[in-house]
Wavefront OBJ file of the C-alpha trace (Angstrom):
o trace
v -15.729 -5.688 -3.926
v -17.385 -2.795 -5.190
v -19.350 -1.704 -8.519
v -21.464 1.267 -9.307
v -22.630 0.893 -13.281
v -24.041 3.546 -14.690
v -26.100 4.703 -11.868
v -28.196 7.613 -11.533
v -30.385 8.448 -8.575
v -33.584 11.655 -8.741
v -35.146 13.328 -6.477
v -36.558 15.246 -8.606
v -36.784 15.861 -12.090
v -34.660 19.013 -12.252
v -31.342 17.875 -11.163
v -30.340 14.132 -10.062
v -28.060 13.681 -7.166
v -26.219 11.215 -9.014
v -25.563 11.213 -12.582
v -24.393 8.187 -14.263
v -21.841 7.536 -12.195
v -19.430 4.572 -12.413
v -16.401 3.116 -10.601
v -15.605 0.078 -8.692
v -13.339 -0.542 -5.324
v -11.194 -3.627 -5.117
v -10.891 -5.042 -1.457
v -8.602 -3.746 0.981
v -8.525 -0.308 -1.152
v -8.501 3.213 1.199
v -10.643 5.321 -1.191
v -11.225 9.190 -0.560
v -14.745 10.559 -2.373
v -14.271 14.547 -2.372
v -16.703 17.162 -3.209
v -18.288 19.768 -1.877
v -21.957 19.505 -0.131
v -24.924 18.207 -1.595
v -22.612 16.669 -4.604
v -23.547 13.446 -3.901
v -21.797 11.851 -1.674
v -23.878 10.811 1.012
v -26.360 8.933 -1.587
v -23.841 6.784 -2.571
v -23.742 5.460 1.640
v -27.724 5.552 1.016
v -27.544 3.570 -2.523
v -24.883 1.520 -0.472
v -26.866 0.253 2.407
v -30.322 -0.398 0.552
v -31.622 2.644 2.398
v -32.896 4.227 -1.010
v -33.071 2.615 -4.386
v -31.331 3.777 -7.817
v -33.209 5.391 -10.211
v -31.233 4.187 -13.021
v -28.203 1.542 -13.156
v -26.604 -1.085 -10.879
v -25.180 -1.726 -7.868
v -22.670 -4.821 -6.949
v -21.435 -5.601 -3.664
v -19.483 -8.457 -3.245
v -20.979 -9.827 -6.806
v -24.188 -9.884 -5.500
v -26.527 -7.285 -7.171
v -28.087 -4.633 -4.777
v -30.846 -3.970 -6.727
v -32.289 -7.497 -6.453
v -31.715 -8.140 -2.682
v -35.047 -9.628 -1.022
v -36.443 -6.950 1.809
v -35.840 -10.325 4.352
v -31.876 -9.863 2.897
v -31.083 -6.526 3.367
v -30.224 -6.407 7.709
v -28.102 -9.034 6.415
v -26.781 -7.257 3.614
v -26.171 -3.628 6.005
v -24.313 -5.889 8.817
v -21.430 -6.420 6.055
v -21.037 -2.676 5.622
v -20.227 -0.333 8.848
v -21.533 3.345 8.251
v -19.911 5.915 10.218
v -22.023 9.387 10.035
v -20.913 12.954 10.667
v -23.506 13.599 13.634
v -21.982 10.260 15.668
v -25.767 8.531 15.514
v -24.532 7.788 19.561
v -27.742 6.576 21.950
v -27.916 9.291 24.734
v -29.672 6.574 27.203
v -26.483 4.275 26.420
v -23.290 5.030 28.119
v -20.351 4.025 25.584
v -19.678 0.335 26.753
v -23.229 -0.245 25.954
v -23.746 1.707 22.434
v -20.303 -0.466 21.347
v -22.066 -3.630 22.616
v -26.058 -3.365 21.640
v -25.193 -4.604 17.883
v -23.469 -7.839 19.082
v -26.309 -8.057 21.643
v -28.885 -7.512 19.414
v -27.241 -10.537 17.548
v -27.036 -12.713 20.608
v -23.481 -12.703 21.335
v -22.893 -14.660 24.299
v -21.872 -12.054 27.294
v -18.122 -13.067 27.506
v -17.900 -12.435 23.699
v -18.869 -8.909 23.927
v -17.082 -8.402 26.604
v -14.143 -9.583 25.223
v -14.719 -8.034 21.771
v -15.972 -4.625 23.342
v -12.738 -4.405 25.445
v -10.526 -4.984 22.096
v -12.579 -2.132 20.213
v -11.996 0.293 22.723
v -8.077 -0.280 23.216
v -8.475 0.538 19.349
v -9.485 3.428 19.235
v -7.554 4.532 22.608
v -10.672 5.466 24.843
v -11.020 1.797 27.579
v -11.045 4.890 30.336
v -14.076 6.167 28.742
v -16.176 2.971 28.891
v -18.913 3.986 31.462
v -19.060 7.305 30.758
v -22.305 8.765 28.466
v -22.620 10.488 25.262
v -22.695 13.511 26.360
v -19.750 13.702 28.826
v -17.280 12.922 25.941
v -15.969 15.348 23.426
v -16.976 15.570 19.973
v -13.841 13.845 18.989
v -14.074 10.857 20.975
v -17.934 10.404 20.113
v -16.606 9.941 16.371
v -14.413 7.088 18.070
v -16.647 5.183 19.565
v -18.867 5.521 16.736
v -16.245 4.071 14.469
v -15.805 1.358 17.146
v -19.609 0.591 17.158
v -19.151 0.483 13.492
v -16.411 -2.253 13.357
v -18.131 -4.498 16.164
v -19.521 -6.611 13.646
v -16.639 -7.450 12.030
v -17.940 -5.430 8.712
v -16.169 -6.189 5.414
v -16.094 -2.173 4.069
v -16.331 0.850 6.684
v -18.202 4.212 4.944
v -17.092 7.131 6.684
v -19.546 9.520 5.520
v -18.020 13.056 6.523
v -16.137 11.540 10.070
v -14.980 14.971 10.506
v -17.270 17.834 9.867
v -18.238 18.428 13.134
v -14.466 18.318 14.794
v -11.104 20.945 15.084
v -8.429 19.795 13.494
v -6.774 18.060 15.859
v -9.789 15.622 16.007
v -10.002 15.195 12.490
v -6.480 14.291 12.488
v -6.807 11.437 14.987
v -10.069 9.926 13.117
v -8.035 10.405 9.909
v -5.315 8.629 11.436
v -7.706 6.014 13.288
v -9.452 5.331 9.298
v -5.989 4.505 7.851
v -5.396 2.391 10.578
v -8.089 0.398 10.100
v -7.335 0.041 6.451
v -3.380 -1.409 7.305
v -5.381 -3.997 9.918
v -7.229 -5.224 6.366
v -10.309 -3.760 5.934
v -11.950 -2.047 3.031
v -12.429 1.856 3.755
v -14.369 4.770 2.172
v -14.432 8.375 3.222
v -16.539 11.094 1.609
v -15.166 14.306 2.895
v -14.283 18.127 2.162
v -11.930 18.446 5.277
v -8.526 19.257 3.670
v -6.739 18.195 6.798
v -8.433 14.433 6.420
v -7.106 14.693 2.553
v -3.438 15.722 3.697
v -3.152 13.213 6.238
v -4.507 10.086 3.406
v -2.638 11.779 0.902
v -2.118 7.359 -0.169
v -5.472 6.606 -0.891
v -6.792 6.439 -3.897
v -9.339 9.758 -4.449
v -12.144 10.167 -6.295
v -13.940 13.810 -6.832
v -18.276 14.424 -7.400
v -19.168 17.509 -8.116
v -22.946 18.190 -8.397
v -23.791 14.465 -9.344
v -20.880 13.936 -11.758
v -18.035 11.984 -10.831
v -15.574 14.592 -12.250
v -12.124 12.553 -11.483
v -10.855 9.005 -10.277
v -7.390 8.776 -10.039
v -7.457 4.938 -10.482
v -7.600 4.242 -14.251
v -4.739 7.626 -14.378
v -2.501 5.443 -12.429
v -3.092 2.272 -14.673
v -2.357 4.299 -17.432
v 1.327 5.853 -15.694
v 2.308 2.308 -14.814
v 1.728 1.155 -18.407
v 3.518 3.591 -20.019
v 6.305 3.502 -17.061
v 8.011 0.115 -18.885
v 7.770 1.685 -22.326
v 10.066 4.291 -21.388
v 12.285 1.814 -19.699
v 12.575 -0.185 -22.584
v 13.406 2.471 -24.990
v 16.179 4.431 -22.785
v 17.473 0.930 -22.122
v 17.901 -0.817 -25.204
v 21.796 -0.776 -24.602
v 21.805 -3.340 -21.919
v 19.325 -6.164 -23.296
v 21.123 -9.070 -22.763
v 22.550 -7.877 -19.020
v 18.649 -6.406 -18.233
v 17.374 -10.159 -19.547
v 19.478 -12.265 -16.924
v 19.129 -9.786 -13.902
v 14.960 -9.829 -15.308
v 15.027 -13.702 -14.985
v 16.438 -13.303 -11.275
v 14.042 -11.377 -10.528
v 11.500 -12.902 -11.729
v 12.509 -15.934 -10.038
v 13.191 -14.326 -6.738
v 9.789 -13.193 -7.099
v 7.887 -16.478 -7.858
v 9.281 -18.190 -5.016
v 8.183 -15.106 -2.465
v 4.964 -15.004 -4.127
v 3.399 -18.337 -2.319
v 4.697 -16.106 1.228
v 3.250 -12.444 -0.318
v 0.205 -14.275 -0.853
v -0.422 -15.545 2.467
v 0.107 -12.469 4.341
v -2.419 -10.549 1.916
v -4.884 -12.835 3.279
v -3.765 -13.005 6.849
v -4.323 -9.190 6.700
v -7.901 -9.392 5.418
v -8.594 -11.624 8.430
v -7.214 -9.167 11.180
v -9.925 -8.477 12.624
v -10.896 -12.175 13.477
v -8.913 -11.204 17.127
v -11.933 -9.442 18.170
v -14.703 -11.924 16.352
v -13.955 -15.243 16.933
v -10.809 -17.750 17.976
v -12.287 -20.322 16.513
v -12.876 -19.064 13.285
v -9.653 -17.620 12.914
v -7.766 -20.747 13.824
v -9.289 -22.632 11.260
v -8.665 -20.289 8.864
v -4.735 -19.737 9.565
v -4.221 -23.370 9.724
v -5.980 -23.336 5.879
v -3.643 -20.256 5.298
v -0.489 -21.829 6.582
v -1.109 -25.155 4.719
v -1.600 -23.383 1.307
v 2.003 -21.769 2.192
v 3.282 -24.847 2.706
v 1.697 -25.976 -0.879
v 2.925 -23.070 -2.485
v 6.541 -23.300 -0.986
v 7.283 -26.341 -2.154
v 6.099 -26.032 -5.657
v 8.224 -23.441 -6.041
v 11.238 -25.449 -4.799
v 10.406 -28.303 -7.027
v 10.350 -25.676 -9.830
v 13.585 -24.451 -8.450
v 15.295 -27.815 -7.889
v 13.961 -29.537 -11.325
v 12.670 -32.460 -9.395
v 10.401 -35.268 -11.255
v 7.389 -37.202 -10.302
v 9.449 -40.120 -9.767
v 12.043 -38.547 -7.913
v 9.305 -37.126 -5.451
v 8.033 -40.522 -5.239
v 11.357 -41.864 -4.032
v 11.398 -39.435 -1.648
v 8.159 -39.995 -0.079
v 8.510 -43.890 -0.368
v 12.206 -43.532 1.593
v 10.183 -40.753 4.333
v 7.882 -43.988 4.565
v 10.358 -46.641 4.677
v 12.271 -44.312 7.151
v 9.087 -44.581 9.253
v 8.216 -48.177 9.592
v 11.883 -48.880 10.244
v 11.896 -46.068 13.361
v 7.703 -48.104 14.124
v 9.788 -51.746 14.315
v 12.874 -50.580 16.449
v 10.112 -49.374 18.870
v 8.030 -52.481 18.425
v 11.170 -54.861 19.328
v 12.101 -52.243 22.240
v 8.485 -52.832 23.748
v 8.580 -56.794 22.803
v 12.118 -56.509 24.970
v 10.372 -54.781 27.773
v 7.543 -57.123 27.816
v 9.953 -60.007 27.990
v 11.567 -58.937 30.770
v 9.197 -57.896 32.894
v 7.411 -61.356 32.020
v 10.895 -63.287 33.247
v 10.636 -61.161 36.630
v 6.944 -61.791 37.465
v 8.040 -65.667 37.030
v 11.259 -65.539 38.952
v 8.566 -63.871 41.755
v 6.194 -66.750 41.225
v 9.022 -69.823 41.285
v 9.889 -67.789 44.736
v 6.404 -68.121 45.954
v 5.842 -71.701 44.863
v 10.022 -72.728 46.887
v 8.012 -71.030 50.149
v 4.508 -72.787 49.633
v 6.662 -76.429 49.307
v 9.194 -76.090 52.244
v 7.519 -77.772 55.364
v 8.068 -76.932 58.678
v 11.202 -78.482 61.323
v 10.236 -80.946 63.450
v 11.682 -79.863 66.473
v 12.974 -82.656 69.233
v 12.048 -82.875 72.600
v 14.749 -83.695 75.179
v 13.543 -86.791 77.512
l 1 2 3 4 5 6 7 8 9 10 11 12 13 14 15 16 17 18 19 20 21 22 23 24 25 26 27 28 29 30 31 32 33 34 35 36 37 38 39 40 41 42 43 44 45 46 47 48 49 50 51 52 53 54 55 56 57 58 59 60 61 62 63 64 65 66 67 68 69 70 71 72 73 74 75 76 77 78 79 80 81 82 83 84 85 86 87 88 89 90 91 92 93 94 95 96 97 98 99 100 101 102 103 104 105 106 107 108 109 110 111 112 113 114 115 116 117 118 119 120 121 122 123 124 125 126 127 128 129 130 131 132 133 134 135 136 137 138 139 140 141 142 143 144 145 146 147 148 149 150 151 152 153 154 155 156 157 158 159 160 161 162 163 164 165 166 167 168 169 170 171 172 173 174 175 176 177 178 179 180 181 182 183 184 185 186 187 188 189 190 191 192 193 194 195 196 197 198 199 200 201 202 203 204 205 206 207 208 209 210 211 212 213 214 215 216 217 218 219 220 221 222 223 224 225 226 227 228 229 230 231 232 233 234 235 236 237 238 239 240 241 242 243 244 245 246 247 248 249 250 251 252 253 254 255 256 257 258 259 260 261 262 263 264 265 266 267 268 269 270 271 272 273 274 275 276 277 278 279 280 281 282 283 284 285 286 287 288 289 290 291 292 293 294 295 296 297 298 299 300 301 302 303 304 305 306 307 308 309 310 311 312 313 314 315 316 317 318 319 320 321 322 323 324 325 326 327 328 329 330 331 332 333 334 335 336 337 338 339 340 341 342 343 344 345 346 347 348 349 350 351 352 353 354 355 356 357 358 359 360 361 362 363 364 365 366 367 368 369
């Protein structure tokens, strides 16, 4: 999703704030960005969202290369990343309901939508009592929630945190900490520059990377590629006994696996689509009907695998499903040709009844002389 190549950002020719730093973020990743202040961490938010330029290097965001974006492309471009800042960034003339809404108004969100989509956002992030209330009758600690609401209002595919916590106790910081990782399980990409060791204890599971005065000094990702590829090795050497017994239960596996693997899939992607509650129905139908069809696909191409089937045979199939079907179409086609029949005898048993009435004439009735 993300790749910074090589980049290094001056301000001045003494020391640069970054210093050829590289690293990339897949999507979906939690990633933690350490280091203590003025290493560099809030540039990378600026480098992020266009708001300065590198100095050297390049900058990919979704495969699409910062550097290059058109000035018309860039609101575009910052609407796909939500920034959440360290001093909230709340509007004191806006009471929360309407500093959650202004982006989607801004946008022209029809009023229903918002208020539909505000409504979600704040039963997120646990403050719907707060709604009408303004900036500065809240705590610091809820402020940071509502700004991380604002930030997810439209539907962004990464959130930066940049330093969510260095204004709050640590109670706070545990409940924004908390709120972050949250976010993440619901599907969405999520970065955090911080220093707060209480916001580092409580995502102990994300991925961390450390800057120290412009250097990117550690990032644990390649050191866990690295421990899972040398993992097997020592498998395979301190099990070298059971081969043939490893092989078979292996092949199981393996199987086992491939035919979950259609299902695995499926739920990756319903996850990166979890926020489609709160930003459109239709949208999100459309897309888990595609989801659910491609699990359907996958599903059976695994059983086929499984059962050995052939073209041909899966021809016969079909054709028998189709001869199955015209047979069930005629047995309701001779029902209705019944039904037709017989209500066709009754309407001319009614009409031989009318015609007996029309012919009978009337009794001539005898006088007495």
């Amino acid at each position: 999703m993300l790749k910074f190549i090589r980049v290094t950002k001056k301000y001045n020719e003494d020391k640069p704030a970054l210093d050829n730093v590289s690293f990339d973020v897949d999507s979906g990743e939690l990633v933690l960005i350490t280091g203590p202040s003025g290493s560099g961490k809030t540039t990378i938010l600026k480098l992020l969202t266009k708001e300065q330029d590198p100095t050297e290097g390049e900058i990919y965001f979704k495969e699409e290369n910062i550097n290059t974006l058109k000035r018309s492309k860039i609101p575009f471009h910052r609407r796909r990343i939500g920034a959440i800042f360290q001093d909230y960034k709340l509007l004191a003339e806006l009471n929360i309901w309407e500093n959650i809404a202004l982006a989607l108004s801004i946008l022209g969100h029809p009023d229903h939508e918002i208020e539909e989509k505000v409504t979600d956002l704040l039963k997120l992030v646990g403050l719907t009592d707060k709604a009408y209330l303004f900036p500065h009758q809240i705590s610091g600690g809820e402020a940071q929630r509502i700004s991380i609401a604002r930030a997810l209002s439209t539907a962004p595919e990464l959130i930066f945190a940049d330093e969510p916590t260095g204004n709050l106790d640590e109670a706070n910081s545990r409940i924004v900490a908390r709120l972050l990782k949250k976010i993440n399980d619901l599907g969405t990409t999520v970065i955090v520059t911080t220093h707060d060791p209480v916001v580092i204890k409580t995502l102990s599971d994300a991925r961390r990377m450390s800057i120290d005065k412009g250097l990117l000094i550690d990032n644990k990702k390649s050191d866990d590629k690295n421990d899972q590829s040398e993992k097997p090795k020592e498998e395979k050497v301190s099990d070298n006994r059971d081969d043939s017994k490893e092989s078979k239960l292996k092949q199981q596996e393996d199987f086992s696996k491939q035919q979950l693997s259609a299902k695995d899939e499926v739920e990756k992607k319903k996850s990166s689509f979890s926020f489609f509650g709160l930003f459109g129905k239709k949208k999100k139908k459309a897309v888990m009907e595609e989801i659910e069809s491609e699990e359907t696909e996958e599903v059976e191409k695994v059983e086929d695998k499984k059962t050995g089937a052939s073209e041909d045979e899966k021809i016969d199939v079909k054709e028998n499903k189709d001869n199955d079907k015209d047979q069930d179409k005629d047995k309701e086609d001779s029902k209705e040709s019944k039904d037709k029949k017989a209500v066709s005898k009754v309407e001319n048993l009614d009409d031989d009844d009318n015609d007996d009435k029309n012919n009978k004439k009337p009794k001539k009735v005898k006088k007495d002389k």
